[in-house]
Each structure stands twice: as C-alpha cells, then as structure tokens.
C-alpha positions in Angstrom: 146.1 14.4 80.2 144.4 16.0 77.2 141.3 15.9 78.9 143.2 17.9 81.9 144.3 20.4 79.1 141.0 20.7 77.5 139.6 21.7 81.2 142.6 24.1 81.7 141.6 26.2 78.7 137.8 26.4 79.0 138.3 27.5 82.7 140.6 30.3 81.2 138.4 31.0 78.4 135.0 31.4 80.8 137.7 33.3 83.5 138.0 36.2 80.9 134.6 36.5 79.9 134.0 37.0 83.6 136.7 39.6 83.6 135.3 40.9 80.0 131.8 41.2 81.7 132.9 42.7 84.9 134.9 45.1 82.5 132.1 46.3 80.7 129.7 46.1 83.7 132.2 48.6 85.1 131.7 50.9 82.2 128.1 50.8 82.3 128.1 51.9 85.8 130.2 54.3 85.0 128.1 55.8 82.0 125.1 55.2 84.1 126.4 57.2 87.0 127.8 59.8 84.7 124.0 60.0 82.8 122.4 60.3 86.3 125.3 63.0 87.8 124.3 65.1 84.5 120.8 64.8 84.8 120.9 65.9 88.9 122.9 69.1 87.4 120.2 69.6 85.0 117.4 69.6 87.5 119.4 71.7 90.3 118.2 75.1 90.7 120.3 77.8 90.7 120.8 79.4 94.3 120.8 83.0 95.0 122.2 84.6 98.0 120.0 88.0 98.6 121.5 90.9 100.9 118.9 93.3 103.2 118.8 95.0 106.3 115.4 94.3 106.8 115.7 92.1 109.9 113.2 93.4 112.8 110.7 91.3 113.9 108.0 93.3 112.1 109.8 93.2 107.8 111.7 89.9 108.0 108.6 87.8 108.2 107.1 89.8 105.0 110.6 90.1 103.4 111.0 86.2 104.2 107.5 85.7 102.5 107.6 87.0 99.2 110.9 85.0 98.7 108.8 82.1 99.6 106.2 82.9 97.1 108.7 83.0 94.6 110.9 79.8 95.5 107.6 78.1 95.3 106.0 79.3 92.3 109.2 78.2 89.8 111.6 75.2 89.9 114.3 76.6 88.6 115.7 79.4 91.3 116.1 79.0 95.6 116.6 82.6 97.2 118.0 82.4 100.2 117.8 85.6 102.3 121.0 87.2 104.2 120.2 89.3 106.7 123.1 92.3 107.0 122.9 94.8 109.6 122.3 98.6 108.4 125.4 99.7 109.1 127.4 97.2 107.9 125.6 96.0 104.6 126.9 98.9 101.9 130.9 98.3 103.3 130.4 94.3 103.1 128.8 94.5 100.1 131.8 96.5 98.1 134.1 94.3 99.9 132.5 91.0 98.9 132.7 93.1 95.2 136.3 93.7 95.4 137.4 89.8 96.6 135.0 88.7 93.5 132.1 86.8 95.8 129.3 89.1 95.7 125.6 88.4 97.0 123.6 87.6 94.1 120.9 90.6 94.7 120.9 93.3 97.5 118.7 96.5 98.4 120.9 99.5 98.0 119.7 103.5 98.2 118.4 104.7 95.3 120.4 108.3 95.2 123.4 106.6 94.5 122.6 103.8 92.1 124.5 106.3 89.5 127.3 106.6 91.2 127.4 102.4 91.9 126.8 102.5 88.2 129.8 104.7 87.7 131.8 103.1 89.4 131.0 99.7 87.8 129.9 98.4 91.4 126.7 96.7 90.1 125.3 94.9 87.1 123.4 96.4 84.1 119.6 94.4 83.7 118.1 96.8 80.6 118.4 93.7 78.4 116.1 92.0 81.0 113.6 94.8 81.5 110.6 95.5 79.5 108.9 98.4 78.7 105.6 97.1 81.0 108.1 96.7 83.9 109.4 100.2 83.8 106.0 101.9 83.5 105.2 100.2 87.1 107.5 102.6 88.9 107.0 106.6 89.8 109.0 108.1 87.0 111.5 109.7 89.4 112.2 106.3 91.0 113.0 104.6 87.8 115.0 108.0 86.5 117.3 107.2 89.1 117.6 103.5 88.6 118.8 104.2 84.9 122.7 105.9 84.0 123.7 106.6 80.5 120.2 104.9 79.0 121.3 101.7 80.6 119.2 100.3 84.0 120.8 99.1 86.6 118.1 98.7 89.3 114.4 98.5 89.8 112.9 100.7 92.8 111.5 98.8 95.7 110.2 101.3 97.5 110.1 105.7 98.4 109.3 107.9 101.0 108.4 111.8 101.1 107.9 114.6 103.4 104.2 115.7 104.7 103.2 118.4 107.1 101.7 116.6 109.9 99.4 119.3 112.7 97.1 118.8 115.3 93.7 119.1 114.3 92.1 119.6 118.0 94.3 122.6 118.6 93.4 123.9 115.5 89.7 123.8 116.8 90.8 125.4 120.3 92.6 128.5 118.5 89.8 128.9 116.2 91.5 128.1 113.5 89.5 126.4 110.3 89.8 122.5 111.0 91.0 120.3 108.6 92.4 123.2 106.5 96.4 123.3 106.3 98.3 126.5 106.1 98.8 127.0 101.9 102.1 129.2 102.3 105.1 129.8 104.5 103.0 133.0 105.4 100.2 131.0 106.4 102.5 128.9 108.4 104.0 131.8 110.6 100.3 133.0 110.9 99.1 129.6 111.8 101.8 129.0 114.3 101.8 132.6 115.8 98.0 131.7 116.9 99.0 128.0 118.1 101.6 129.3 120.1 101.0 129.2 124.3 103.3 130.9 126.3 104.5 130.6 129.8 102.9 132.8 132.6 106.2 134.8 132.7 106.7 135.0 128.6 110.1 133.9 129.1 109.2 130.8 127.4 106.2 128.3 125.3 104.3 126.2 126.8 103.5 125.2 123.3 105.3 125.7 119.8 102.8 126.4 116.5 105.8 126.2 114.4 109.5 125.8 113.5 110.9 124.8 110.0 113.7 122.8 111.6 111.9 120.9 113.6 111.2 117.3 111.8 112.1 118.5 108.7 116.2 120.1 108.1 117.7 123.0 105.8 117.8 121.2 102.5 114.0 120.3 102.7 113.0 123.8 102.7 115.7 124.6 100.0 114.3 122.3 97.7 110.9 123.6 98.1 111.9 127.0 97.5 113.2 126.4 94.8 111.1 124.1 93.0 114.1 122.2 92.4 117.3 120.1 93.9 120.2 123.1 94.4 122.2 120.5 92.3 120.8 119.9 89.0 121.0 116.9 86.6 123.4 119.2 84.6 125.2 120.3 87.4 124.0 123.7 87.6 124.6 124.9 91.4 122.0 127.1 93.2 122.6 128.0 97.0 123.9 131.6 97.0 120.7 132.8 95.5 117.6 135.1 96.4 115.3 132.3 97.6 117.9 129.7 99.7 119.1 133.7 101.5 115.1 133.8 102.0 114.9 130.2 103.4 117.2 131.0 105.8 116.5 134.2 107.2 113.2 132.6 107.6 114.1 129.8 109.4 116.2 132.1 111.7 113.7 134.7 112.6 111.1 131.5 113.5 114.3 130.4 115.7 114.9 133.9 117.3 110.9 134.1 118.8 111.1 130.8 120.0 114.9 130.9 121.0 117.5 128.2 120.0 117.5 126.6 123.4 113.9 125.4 123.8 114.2 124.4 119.9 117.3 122.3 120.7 114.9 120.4 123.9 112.4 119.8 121.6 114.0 118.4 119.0 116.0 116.0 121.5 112.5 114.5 122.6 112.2 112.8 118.8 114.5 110.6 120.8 112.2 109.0 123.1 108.9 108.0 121.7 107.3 108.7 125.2 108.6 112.3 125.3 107.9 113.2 121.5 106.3 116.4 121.7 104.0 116.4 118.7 102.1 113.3 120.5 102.3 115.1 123.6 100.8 118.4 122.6 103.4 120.5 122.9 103.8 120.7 119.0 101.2 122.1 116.8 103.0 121.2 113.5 105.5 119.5 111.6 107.1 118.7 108.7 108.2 115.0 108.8 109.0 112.0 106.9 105.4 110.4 106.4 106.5 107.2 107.8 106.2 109.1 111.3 102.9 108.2 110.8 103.6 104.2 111.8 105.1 106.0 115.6 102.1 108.1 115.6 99.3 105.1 115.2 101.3 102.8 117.5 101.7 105.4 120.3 99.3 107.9 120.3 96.2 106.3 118.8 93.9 109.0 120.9 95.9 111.7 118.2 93.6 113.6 116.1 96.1 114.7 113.7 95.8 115.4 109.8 98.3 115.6 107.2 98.7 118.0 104.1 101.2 118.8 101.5 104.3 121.5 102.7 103.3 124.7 102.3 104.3 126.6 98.8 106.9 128.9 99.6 104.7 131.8 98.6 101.6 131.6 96.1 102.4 129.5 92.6 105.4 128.0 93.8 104.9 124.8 94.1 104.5 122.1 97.5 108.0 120.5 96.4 109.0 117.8 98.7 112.0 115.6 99.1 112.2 111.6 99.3 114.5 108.6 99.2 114.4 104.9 99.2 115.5 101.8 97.6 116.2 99.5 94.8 117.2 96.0 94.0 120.3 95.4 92.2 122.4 93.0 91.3 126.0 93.4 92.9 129.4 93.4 90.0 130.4 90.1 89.6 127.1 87.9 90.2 127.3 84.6 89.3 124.3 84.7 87.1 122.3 88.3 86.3 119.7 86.8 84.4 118.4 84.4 87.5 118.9 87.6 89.5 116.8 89.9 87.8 114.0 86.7 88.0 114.0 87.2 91.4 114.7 91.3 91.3 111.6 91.1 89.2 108.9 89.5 91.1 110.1 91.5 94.6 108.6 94.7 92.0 105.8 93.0 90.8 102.1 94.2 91.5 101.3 91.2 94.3 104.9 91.2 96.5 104.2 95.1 96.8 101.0 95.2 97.7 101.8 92.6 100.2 104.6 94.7 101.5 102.8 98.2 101.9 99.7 96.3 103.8 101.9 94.3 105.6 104.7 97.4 106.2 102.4 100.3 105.8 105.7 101.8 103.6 105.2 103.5 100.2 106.0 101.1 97.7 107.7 102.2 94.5 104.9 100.3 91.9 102.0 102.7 91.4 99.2 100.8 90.7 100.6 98.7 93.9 100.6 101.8 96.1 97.1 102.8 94.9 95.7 99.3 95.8 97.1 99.6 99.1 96.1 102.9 99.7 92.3 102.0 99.2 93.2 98.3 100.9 90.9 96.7 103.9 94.0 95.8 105.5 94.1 99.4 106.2 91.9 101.4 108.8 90.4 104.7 107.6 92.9 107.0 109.2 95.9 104.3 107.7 94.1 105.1 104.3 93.8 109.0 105.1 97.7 109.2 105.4 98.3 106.3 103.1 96.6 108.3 99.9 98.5 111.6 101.0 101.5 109.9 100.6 101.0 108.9 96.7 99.7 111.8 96.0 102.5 114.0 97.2 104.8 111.8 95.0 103.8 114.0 92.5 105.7 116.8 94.3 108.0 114.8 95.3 112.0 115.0 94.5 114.7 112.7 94.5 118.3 113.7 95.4 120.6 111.6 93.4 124.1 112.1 94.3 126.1 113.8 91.7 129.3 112.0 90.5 132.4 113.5 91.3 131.3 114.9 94.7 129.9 111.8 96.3 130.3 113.1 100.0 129.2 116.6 99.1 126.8 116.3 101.5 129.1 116.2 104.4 130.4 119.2 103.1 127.3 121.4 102.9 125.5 120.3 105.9 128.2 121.9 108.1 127.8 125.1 106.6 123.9 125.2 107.2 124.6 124.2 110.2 127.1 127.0 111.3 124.3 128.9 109.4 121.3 128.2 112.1 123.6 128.4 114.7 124.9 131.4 114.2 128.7 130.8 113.9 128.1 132.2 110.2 126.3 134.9 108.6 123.4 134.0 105.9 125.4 135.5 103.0 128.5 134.1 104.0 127.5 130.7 104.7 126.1 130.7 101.5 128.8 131.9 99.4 131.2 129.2 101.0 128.5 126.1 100.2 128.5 128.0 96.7 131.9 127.8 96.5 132.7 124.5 97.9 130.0 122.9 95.9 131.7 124.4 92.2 135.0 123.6 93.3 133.8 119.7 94.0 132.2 119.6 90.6 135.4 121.6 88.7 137.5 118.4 90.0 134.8 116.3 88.6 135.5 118.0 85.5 
C-alpha cells in the first residue's frame, strides 16, 4: 500500500513537470513567434501607391520602368503604379483627400501647385529637398513648385510654344530658307507672300499666316507683353495699349482670310490625316512643340523648321507660354518622407533622360534635357527640334493660377472669344476682362 502511494505521488510529481514544460514551451513559442512577427515588420518595405494618367501604350512602359529601377535599387520602398484616367485623376484625388486615404504620390499641373498648397491639399517636402535638387530644375518650374518659401513639389516635366513653317514653300516664294520671320511685321509679310489664292479670289488655296491658328489669344498677349497679364503681385494688364494691339492684329489677319475658312482649318487639327500644316495648306504656325511627335510620325516626308515666336515688334522679346507637371505628395500620406524617396529619383538625372528619349517630352531637369537633346536615341531632325525646345525655355513663361480667382480663366476666355468673333468690340471686350479680372482679385482681398 505504501509502495502504491509512493507510485501515486511520483506520477503526479513527473505529470506537472510535463504540464510545467509544456507551460513554458508555450511561452517560448510565444516569444519566439512574437521575435520573428517583429522582425518580418522590421524587414517589410513600406508600400506606396503612385497616381498618373500616363497609361497609353507608348508612357506606361517608360513610367512602369523607372518605378522598377527604383523598387530594385533599395529594399526598403515598393511603388506600385495606379493608373487614373485624365479626366478623372484631379476629382479622385481630392476626394480620396477628403475621406483621409490619399495615393501616396501623384503627377499634378504645375500652375496650380499654389493654389493645392493653399488650400492644404498636398504635403510640404522642403525639409527633404536639398539645395543640389532644386538647382536641377528650370528656375520657373521650381518657382512654381515653391508657396510662401516652402516646396511642395518637384517638376517632372514642361512644354513651350514654337513657330513651326514650311521650309520648301519658303524656297518656292523666294523667301530666305531657314530664316524665320523676326517680328509680327515679318510675319504678315512672310504670310502675305505664302499665301495662294483661289482662281476666283474668293478664297486660299493656301494660308501663310493666322495668329489663332495653333496657338490662342493669351499666347500672343503674353508675348506682347513680355509678361503674364496677371502678375505675381496681382497687378492686372488686359485693357492696355499692346493686348488692344494684339487684337486688332489678330482681327485684321482674320478679315483677309475670313473667319469661315479660319474656322475649317482649324477643325482639321482634328484629324491627323486632314491636318493642314502636313498637308500644305499651312505655311506657319505657332504650336505647342510637342506637335512635333504628330509631325515625325505622320508626315516624315515634311521639310519643316522650327524658330522662336516672333517679337512683337523689335526689342521686345520672343516670350512664350508653357505648362507641365510635378510630383507631389497628396494631404494626408501615410508617410512623406518614403514619398519624396520615390518623388526624388522620378527627378533625378537618369529617370529623365530615360523619359525624354524614350517620350521625346521636355523634361523639367536641365542637364537631363540637354543630354537628351544631343542623345543618339535621337535622329538629327528629333535633335533639331529637341534643342529648340530648351532653348526657348529661356523665353518661356509659366501661368500659375492666382489664388482667389482659381477659374478665372473660364471667365476671360469667353470675352476673347466674343472678341474674335465679333459679338464684342476690342475696347469693350477688354474693359469687361479688366474688370471682371479686379473684381475676382478684390474678393480675394
């Protein structure tokens, strides 16, 4: 019986160790798995989510490989790319803004980065950005990426406006080839001579020359006046001696050729097949230079050149107009800093060089654009155009949206409109877009 007994209590004695080692077994697993769990959240890379229209079969393969490149050339960051139609992408990405899930990094337009900025729509990145980073950009382009001394976005990439003519029918007329009219007088001289009319005169069988044709009002405003007719400080000028000028140009080049025929051709744009500067029914124009991509994949047999625009009148300057975009990080991003990584090496020297080759777009790093414009990717006429369009950045303008009067362009454009067309006289049009334009900044203030 004791013997019974002294059985009983060692099999309870060894029973509890066996719970006691299954006990802290248990805990060791646990610590073990809680080690391991910490050190898989150490090692996982932060995921960005990165908003952009660019989804034709020519960009997303180029925008697709740079975020390769930089997913494989760290450990720490994946980008995964969103593609967002055009014109849904600035409406989804203020929503997403306002319901607190934002993309992580998106391309916006550049001429309203302030206002975004404003409006505290997008993060701040100056503590991230170094002096050698902003020095990349065209000063303009990073001007507008900055509001009250703080950045907000680094320029991805530009575009201007060129004069693009036919250089064989400048050879037919006589006219010096190779040489671009200098003024707006050497542009109505130059087009007068182009110009073929019909056997009966009523109408052209070619057009030299007409402002609005490419180009619209606010272009020529701009170069007239050296200037944007809204200023960084607000100053307003639009009923003034040399817009009245711009217009009464632009309607007696619109009288000789009459507003009908000026209406057809502009509709052709439409249809690269009808376009009437590849056909020949256009001596010159004043375009966005990207045309230039249309004009080498449809009308390679073109001998065209392209120049500056025309100065106004001696001494005035070839002032152009451009755009283009920036990366930003949206209000609200999870985490800036990985952001601006990313925002970073889409601006650096090597992703833009491999965009304008790839692209054949202006690219908002200098040294970037000049690589590309000397680049063997590029043929001799792709360099031709290519090293117009950097140089003309230096003649080149941003319009930056003022605050205040966000949509002011909506309510100017009518009035230039009605101007051309007739329903309003030059001086009275004016006067109203003067008008309208200081009452929009008096509610600003």
């Amino acid at each position: 019986m004791k013997f019974l007994k002294i059985v009983l209590l060692m099999s309870i004695i060894f029973l509890a160790a066996c719970d006691g080692f299954k006990v802290n077994s248990t805990r060791s697993d646990s610590l073990l798995n809680e080690t391991e769990s910490q050190a898989g959240e150490e090692n996982e890379k932060i995921v960005l989510d990165f908003w952009t229209f660019w989804g034709s079969e020519d960009r997303r393969p180029i925008i697709d490989s740079i975020i390769n490149d930089f997913n494989e050339s760290q450990d720490e960051i994946e980008v995964h790319h969103t593609y967002v139609p055009w014109s849904d992408i600035w409406t989804k990405n203020l929503a997403s803004i306002a319901a607190g899930d934002p993309p992580d990094i998106i391309i916006n337009d550049i001429n309203t980065v302030k206002l975004r900025a404003e409006k505290g729509q997008i993060e701040p990145i100056t503590e991230f950005v170094d002096k050698d980073t902003k020095s990349r950009f065209f000063e303009q382009m990073m001007e507008a990426s900055t509001y009250n001394d703080e950045v907000y976005a680094l320029p991805f990439n530009t575009d201007t406006q060129i004069l693009f003519y036919n250089d064989d029918h400048f050879t037919e007329v006589g006219l010096p080839a190779g040489q671009a009219p200098a003024t707006w007088e050497e542009l109505d001289e130059y087009g007068d001579t182009l110009d073929i009319t019909s056997e009966d005169g009523g109408t052209f069988e070619r057009v030299g020359f007409y402002p609005l044709v490419g180009a619209q009002a606010p272009v020529w405003i701009t170069n007239a006046l050296g200037q944007n007719y809204i200023t960084e400080d607000k100053e307003i000028s639009i009923d003034v001696p040399d817009v009245k000028e711009t217009f009464e140009w632009i309607l007696n080049s619109q009288n000789k050729y009459g507003k009908k025929q000026l209406d057809s051709i502009n509709s052709q744009f439409e249809n690269a097949q009808q376009d009437p500067f590849m056909a020949g029914n256009l001596s010159m124009m004043v375009q966005n230079a990207n045309y230039y991509v249309e004009l080498r994949d449809y009308a390679e047999d073109l001998n065209f050149k392209v120049a500056p625009l025309p100065e106004k009148e001696p001494g005035s300057g070839h002032t152009s107009v451009g755009g283009g975009f920036v990366a930003e990080v949206p209000k609200g991003a999870a985490n800036p800093e990985a952001s601006y990584k990313f925002i970073e090496f889409l601006t650096n020297y090597d992703s833009q060089l491999y965009w304008a080759e790839n692209n054949f777009d202006l690219v908002a790093h200098k040294e970037a654009g000049e690589a590309a414009a000397n680049s063997e990717a590029f043929n001799e006429k792709d360099q031709e155009v290519y090293n117009m369009m950097i140089e003309n950045m230096d003649d080149t303008l941003l319009t930056p949206q003022p605050s205040g009067a966000p949509d002011y362009v909506n309510s100017i454009n009518p009035i230039f409109e009605g101007i051309v067309a007739g329903s309003k006289s030059v001086d009275g049009g004016l006067s109203e877009a003067q008008n309208e334009l200081e009452r929009l900044m008096e509610i600003e203030k």
